[in-house]
C-alpha positions, 0 to 999 in steps of 0.5 A, a space after each residue: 328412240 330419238 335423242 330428243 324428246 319434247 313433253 309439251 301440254 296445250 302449247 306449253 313446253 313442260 321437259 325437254 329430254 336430250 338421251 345419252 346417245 345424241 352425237 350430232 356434231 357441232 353445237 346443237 340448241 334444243 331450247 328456245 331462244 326465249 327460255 331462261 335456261 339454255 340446253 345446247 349439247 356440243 360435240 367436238 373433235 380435239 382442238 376445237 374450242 370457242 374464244 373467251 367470253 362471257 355471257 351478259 344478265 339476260 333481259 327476258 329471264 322474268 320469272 313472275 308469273 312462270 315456275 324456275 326452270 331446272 335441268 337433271 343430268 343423270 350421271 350414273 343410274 337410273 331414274 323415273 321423272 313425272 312431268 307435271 303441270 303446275 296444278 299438279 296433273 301427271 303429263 308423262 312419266 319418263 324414265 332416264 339413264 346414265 347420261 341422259 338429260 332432261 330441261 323442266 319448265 313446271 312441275 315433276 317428281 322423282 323415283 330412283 329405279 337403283 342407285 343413281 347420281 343426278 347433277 341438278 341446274 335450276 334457277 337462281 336465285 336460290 330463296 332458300 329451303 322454306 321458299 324452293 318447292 310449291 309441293 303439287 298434289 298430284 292426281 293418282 298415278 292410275 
């Protein structure tokens, strides 16, 4: 299995998965320059260290007209994530373990196969519960 995987639909990127095992050293971008959410994984040996910084607002994160996009970390356990299109058209079900990751740019669900721990990074800015979630109706699973 390769440590990444791309989920991609007419052209479209709609999950970008990054397995547990991935250990190329150095810093490593899987996302594209463009997108709002970076995923770069780095693996470094001790000492190695970047210099203080910060990041300015990025010019090109527009959101209208796009979903926000959201990445899962699976720090423990085990879990089924659909990857959607955003008029709710099932593309892939993918299935994550511990320390996998996984970048979505439309729609997906979740289904926990055991107790599990996530760590959710998506978008801001938050618009609160009632605005945070267009629910799909996605097409039979079949």
């Amino acid at each position: 299995m390769s440590p990444a995987e791309f989920v991609k639909k007419d052209g479209r990127l709609l999950a970008l998965i990054v397995r547990a095992d991935f250990n190329q050293r150095g810093s490593v971008p899987f996302s594209e320059d463009k997108m709002p959410l970076q995923l770069v994984v780095m693996n470094k040996e001790i000492g190695e260290g970047v210099d203080a910084h910060v990041h300015p607002p990025s010019q090109s994160a527009e959101q209208i007209g796009r979903s926000r996009h959201e990445v899962l970390h699976v720090s423990k356990g085990k879990v089924e994530v659909g990857v959607y299109e955003r008029d709710g058209r099932l593309v892939r079900k993918v299935v994550l373990s511990t320390g996998d990751t996984i970048l979505l740019t439309e729609g997906h669900s979740t289904r926990f196969l055991e107790d599990t721990k996530i760590i959710e990074v998506k978008e801001g800015v938050y618009p609160g519960k009632a605005h945070d979630k267009i629910w799909l109706a996605p097409e039979s699973d079949n």
